[in-house]
ROMI-302140 format. One record per residue: residue in three letters; x, y, z of N, C-alpha, C, CB in turn. Coordinates in steps of 0.05 Angstrom, whole numbers, plus 5000, padded with zeros to 4 digits. Glycine has a CB too. Layout:
# ROMI-302140
ALAXYZXYZXYZXYZ
...
# end
This chain:
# ROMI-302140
UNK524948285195523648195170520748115176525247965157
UNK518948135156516348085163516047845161514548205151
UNK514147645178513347435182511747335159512347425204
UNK513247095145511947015122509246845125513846865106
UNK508746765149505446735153503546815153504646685164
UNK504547175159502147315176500247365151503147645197
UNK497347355157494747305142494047515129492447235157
UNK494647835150493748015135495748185132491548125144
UNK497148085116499848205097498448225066503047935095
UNK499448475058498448435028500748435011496548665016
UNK502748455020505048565006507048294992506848775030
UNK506448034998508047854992506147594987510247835014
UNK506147424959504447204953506247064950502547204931
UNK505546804960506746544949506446464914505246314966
UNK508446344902506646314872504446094876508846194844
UNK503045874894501345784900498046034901502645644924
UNK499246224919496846474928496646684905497846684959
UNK499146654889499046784855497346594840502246784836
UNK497346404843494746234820492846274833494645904812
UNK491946254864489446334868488046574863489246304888
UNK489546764867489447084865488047074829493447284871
UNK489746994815488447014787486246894773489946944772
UNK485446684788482946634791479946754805483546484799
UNK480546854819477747064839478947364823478347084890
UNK481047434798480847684794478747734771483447794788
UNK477047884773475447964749477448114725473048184761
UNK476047994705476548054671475948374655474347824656
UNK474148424670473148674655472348824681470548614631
UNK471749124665472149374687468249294702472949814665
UNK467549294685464849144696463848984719464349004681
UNK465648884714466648614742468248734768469448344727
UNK469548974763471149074781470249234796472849164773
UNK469749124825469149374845470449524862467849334859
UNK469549754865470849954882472450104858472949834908
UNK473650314872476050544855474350564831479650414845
UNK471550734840469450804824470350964799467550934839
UNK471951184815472851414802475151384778473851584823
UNK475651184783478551074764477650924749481050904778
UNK475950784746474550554732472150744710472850314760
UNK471350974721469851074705471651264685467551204720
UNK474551304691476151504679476851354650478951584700
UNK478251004672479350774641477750804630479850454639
UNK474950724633472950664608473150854586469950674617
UNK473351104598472151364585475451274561471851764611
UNK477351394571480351334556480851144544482551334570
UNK479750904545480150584530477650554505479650294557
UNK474850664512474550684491475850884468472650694495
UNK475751114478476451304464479851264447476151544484
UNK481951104458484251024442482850804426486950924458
UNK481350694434480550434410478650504389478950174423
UNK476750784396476050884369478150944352474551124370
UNK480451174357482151274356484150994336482651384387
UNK483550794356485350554342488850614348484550544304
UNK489050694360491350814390491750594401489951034418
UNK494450624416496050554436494550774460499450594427
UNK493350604484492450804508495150924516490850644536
UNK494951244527496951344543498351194559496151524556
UNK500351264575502851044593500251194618507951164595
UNK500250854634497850954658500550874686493550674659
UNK499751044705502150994730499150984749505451324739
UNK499450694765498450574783499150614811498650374778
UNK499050744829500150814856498650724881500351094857
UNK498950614906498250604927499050394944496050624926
UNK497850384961499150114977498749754964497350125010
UNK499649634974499049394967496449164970500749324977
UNK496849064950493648904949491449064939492348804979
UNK490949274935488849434922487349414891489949684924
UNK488849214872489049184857489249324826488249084864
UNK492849454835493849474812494349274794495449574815
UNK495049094802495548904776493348804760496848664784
UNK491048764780488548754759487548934739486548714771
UNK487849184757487849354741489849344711488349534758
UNK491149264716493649204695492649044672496249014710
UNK490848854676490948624658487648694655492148274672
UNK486048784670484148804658483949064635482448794677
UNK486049174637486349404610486149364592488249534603
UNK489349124590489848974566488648824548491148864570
UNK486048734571484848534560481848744551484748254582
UNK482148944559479449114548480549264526478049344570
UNK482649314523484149354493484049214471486549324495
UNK484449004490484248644462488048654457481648744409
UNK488948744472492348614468492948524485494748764463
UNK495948484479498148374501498948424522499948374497
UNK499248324547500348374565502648304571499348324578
UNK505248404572507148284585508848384614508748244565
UNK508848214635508648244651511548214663506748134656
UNK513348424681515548544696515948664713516448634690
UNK517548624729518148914751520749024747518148854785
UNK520849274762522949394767525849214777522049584787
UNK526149134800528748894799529348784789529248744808
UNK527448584770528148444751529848544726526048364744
UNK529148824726530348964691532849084705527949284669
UNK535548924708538148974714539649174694539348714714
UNK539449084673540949144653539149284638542248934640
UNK540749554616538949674587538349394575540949924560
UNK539749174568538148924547537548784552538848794532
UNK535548884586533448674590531748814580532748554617
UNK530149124589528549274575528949324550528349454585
UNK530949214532530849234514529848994487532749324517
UNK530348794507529448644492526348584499531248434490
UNK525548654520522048614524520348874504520948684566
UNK522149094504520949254477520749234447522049454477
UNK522349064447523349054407522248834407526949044392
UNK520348694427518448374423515248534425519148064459
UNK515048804428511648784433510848874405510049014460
UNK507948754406506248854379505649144395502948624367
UNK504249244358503049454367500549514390502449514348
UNK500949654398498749744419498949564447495549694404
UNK501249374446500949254471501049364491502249114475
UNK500849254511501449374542503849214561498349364560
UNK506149394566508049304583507149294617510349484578
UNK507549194626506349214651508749164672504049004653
UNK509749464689513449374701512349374739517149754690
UNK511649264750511049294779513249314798509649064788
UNK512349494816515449624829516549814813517949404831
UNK515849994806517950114789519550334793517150164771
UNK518650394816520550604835523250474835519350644869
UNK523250254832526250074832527650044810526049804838
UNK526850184786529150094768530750254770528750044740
UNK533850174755535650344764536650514749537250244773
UNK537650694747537551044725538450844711539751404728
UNK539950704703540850594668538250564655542750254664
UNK536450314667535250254646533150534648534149934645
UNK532650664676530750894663530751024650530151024671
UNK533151044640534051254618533751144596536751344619
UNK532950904594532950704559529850794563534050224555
UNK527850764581525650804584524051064577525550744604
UNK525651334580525451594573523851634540528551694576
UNK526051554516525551604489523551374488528151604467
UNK523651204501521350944484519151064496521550524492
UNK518651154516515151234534515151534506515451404590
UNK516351684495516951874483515051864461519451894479
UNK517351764447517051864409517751494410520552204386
UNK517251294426517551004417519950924397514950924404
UNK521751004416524550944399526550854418525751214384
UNK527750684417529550614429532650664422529050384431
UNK534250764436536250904437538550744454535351154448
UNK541150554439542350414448545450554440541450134441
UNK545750454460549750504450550150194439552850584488
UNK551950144416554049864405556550084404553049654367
UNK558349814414561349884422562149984449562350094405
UNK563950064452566050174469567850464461567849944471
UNK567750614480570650734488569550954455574550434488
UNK571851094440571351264423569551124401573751374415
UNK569550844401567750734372564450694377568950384362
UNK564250764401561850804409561350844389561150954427
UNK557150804380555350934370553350924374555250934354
UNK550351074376548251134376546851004358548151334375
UNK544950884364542850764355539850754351543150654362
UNK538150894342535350874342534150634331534251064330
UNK532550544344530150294338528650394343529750044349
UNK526450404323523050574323522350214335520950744278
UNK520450344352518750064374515750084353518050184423
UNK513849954358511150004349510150144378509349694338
UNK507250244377506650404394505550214418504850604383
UNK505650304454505650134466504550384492508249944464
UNK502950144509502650264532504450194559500050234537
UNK505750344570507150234596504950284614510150394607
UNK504550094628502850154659506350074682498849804665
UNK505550294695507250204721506250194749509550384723
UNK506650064767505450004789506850094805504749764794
UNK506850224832508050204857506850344883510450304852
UNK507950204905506850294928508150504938506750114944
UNK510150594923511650854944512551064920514950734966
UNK510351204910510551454891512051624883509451584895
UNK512751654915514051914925517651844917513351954965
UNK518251584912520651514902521651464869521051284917
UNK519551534851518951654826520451884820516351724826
UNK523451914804524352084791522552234781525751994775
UNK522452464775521052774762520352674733523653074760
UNK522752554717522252634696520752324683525052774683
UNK520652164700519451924699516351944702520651764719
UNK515652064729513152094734511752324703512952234768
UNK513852484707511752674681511352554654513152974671
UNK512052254650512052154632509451944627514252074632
UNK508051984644506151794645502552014643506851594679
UNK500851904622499852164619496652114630500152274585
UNK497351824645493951784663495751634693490651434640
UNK495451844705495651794734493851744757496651944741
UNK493751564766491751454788492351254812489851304774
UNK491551424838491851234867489751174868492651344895
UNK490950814878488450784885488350824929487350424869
UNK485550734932484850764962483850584969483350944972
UNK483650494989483350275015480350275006484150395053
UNK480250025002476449944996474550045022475749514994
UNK471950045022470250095047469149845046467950355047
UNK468249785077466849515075465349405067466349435085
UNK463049605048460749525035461649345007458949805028
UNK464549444991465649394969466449134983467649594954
UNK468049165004469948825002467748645013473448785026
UNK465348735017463348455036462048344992458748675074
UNK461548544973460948484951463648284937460248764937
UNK467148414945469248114938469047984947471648074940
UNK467747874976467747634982466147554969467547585002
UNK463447654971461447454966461147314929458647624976
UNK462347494917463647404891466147174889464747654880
UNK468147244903470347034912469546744918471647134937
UNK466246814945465546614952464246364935464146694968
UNK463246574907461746364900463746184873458446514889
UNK465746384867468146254855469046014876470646494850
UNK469446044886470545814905468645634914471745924929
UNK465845684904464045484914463745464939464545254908
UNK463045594958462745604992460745765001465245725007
UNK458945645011456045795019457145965041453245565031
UNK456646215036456746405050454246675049459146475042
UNK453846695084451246815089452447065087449546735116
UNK450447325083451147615078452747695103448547815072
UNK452047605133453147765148456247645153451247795172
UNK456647335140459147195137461147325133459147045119
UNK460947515111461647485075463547875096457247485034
UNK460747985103460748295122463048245144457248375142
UNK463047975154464747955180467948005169464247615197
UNK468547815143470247795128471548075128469447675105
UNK470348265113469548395100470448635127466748325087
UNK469648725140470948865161473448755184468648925174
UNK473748615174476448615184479148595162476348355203
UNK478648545139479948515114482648795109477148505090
UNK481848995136483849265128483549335102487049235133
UNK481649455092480849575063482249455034481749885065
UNK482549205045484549065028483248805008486848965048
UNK482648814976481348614972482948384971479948664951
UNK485348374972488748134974486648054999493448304984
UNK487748275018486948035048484047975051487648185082
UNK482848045041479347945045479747675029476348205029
UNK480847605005481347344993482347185008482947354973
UNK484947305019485747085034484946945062487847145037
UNK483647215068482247215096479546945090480547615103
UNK478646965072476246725058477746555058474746755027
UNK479546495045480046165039480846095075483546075009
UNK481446175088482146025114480046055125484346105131
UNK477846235125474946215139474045875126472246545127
UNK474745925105473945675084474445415096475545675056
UNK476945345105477945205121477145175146479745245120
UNK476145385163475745285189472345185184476345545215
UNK470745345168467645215163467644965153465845375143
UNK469744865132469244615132469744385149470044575116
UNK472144525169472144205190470444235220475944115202
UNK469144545217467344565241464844745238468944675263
UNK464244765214462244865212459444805189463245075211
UNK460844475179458744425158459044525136456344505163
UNK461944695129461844885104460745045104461344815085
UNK459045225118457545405112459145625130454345345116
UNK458645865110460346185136458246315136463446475123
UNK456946445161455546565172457646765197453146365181
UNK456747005212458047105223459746965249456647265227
UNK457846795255459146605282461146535269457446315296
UNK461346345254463946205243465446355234463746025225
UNK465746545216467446795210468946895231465947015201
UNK467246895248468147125281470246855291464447225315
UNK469146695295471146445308473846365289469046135310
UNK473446295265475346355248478646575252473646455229
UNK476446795257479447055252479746975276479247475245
UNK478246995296479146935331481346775338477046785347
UNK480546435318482746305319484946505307482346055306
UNK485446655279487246805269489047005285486046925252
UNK487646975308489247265323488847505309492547255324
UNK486147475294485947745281483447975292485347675250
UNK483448175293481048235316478548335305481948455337
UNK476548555319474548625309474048915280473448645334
UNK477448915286477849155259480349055249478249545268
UNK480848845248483248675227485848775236482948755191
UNK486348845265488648855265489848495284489249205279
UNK491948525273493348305277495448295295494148235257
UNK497048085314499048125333501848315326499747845341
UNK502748315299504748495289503048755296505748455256
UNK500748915286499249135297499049185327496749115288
UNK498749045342498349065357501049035386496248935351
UNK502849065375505648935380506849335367506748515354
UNK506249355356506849685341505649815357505649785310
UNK504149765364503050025374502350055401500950075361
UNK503149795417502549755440506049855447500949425449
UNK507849795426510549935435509450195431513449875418
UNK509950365421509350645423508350785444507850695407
UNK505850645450504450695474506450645500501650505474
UNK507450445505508350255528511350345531508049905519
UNK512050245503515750365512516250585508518350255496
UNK514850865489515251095484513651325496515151095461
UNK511751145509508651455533508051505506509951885561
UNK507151395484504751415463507351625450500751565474
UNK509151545442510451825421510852055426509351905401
UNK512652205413513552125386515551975387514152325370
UNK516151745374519151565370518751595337519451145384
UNK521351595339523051555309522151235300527151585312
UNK522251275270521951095256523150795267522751195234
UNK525950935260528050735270528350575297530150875269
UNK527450775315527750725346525250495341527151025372
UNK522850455340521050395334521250095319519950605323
UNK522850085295523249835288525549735303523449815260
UNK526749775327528649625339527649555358530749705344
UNK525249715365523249635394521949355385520349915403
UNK521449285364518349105356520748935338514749315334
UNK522848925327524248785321523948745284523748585341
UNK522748995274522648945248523749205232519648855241
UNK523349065204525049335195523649515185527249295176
UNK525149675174523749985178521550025154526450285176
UNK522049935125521049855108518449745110522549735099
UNK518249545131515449345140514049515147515549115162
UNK515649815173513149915184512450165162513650025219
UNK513150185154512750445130511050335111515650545113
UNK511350025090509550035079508249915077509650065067
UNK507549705105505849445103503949555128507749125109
UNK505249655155503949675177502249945176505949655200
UNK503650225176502550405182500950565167503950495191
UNK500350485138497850515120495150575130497550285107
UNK494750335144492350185152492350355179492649815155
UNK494050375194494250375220493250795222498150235232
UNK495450875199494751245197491651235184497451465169
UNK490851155172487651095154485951125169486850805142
UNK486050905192483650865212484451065233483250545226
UNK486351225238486451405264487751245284483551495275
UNK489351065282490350975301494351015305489150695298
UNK494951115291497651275287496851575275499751115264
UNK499251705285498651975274503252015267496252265308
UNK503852095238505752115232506552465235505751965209
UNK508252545250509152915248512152845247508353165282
UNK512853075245515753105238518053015262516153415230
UNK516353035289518452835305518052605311519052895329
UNK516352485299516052245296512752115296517852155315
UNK512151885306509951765303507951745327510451545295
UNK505851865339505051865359501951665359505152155366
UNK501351575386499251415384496851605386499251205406
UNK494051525385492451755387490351685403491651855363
UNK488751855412486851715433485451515425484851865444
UNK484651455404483051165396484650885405482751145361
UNK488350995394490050685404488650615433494350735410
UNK489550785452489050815479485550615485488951215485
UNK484150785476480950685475481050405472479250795450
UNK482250345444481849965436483549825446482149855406
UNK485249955461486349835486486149805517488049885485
UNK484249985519482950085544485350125563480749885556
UNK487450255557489450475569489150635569491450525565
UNK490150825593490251135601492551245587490551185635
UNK492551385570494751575557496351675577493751815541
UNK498951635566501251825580501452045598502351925564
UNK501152115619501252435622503552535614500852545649
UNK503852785592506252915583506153225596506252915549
UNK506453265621507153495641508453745622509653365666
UNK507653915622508654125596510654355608505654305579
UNK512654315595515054485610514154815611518354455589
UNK514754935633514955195636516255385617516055215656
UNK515255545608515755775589515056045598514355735564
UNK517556175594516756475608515356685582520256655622
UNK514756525567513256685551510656505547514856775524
UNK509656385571506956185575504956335585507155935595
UNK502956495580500656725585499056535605498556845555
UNK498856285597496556145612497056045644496055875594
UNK499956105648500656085676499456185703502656175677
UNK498756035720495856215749497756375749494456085789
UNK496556725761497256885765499856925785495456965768
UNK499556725805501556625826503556535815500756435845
UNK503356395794504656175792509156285795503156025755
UNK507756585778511156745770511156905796511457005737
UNK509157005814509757185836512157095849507557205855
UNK513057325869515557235881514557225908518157425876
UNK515156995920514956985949516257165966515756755956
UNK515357385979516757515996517557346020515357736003
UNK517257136026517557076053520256916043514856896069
UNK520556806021522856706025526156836009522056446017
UNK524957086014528257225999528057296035528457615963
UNK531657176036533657286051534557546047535457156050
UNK534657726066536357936063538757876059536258106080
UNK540458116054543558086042545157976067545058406030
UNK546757856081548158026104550458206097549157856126
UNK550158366118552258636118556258486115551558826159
UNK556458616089559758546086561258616118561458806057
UNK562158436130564258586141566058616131565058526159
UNK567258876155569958996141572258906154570259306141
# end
């Protein structure tokens, strides 16, 4: 299980780091940086349903964690001028939990279900006709007295969020008619969240501070937040309050975090691979029994970041390290000695000759 301390996790908030988080999130798409291309798409589609005077299309949010789908989420709603109401996938057990969060929205609101690769075929199937023709479709009764039910809903936008796409039923995904991943920020964007964050939080922070932050943050604006408030903490009891690069650098140092944000769980991954496997390929599985975590952690918390920057490479027999791991570790890669093949052209010419000197003659059968 993943370690509920570790700093540059994006995947799990405290509700304490949920009130902070909603505070440093910007309100409008204006305010929002990075995911240029997605931000210029909403605008275009949000005005255009609000001329329209529309419910926006159902929008599906995809990528790894911390990137900010959920802001994305609420800054829609709130560029709409409606409602947000806010759910995930685990939570909606039953058809009359989604059923009753539908027959409560006004028109044009926005549902907002995070996780949603997780709900489970019942209620996706209540979900089908309402994303549709906005009708809800219930069974009352039992057994032969069963009956069918329509409830016309008012018109509504579902946004759904998730980090793992690829676990999206067919007829779910084709139901959503603005689709968008997002991608790992570059460091020019997250040194601009800090330095915005910074001044929300009131903490003098110098440009190359804000940059130090900011490249080590793993393209992540979650961990560049969080990565600040504890820089925050170490400048105020040793640095006068002020972040400049020295103190930043000393900060993550204390963090165990390094000069490209990887952290002792990273570095614990991949130094197994290298160490207990001669750099790959190991199986997923083998891999989370080596490092002691589960398989889930390394799939969607660790190896994002880790395949992104070139420092894992995923093939079909498994996960191999690549010469860069080696480099920022200053290890010599594996030698992997390449088995003989009689259909190998590149073999020295000698290599297949036959030694005359060492065939024995036959000896003579006696009779």
């Amino acid at each position: 299980m993943i370690e509920p301390d570790r700093i540059i996790t994006a995947s799990t908030l405290s509700p304490r780091e949920e009130a902070l988080e909603r505070a440093l999130r910007p309100n409008q798409l204006d305010e929002y940086v990075g995911q240029e291309k997605i931000r210029e798409q909403l605008q275009i589609f949000i005005a255009a349903a609000r001329q329209r005077q529309e419910a926006l299309d159902h929008v599906l949010l995809f990528g790894p964690p911390g990137l900010g789908k959920t802001t994305l989420a609420h800054i829609i709603a709130r560029e709409m001028g409606v409602n947000l109401r806010h759910t995930s996938g685990p939570v909606l057990e039953r058809a009359g939990d989604l059923a009753a969060l539908l027959t409560n929205l006004q028109p044009n609101d926005v549902l907002f279900i995070d996780e949603i690769h997780r709900l489970s075929p019942v209620v996706e199937e209540i979900l089908y006709p309402a994303m549709e023709d906005y009708q809800l479709d219930i069974m009352i009764g039992e057994g032969p007295a069963a009956r069918s039910v329509k409830i016309d809903l008012p018109p509504f936008t579902l946004i759904g969020a998730t980090t793992r796409a690829g676990m999206l039923t067919n007829p779910l995904r084709d139901r959503f008619g603005i689709v968008s991943r997002l991608e790992f920020y570059a460091a020019d964007e997250l040194t601009r969240i800090v330095a915005r964050s910074a001044r929300l939080l009131e903490v003098t922070t110098a440009d190359d501070g804000a940059m130090e932050i900011a490249r080590r943050s793993r393209g992540t604006p979650r961990i560049a937040n969080r990565l600040l408030r504890r820089v925050r903490d170490f400048a105020q009891i040793k640095a006068d309050g002020i972040i400049d690069r020295q103190v930043a650098d000393a900060a993550l140092r204390m963090l165990d975090v390094d000069a490209i944000g990887l952290d002792v769980l990273d570095r614990k991954l991949l130094l197994a691979v290298m160490e207990k496997f001669d750099g790959g390929p190991v199986g997923v599985d083998n891999l989370a029994s080596a490092i002691s975590e589960e398989r889930d952690t390394i799939e969607e918390v660790l190896e994002p970041y880790l395949i992104q920057q070139g420092f894992l490479q995923r093939t079909p027999r498994g996960r191999v390290a690549t010469a860069a791991t080696y480099q920022h570790f200053n290890l010599v890669p594996a030698a992997h000695p390449r088995q003989l093949s009689l259909f190998d052209h590149d073999l020295p010419a000698d290599a297949t000759a036959t030694d005359e000197s060492s065939i024995q003659p036959t000896p003579d059968r006696q009779e």
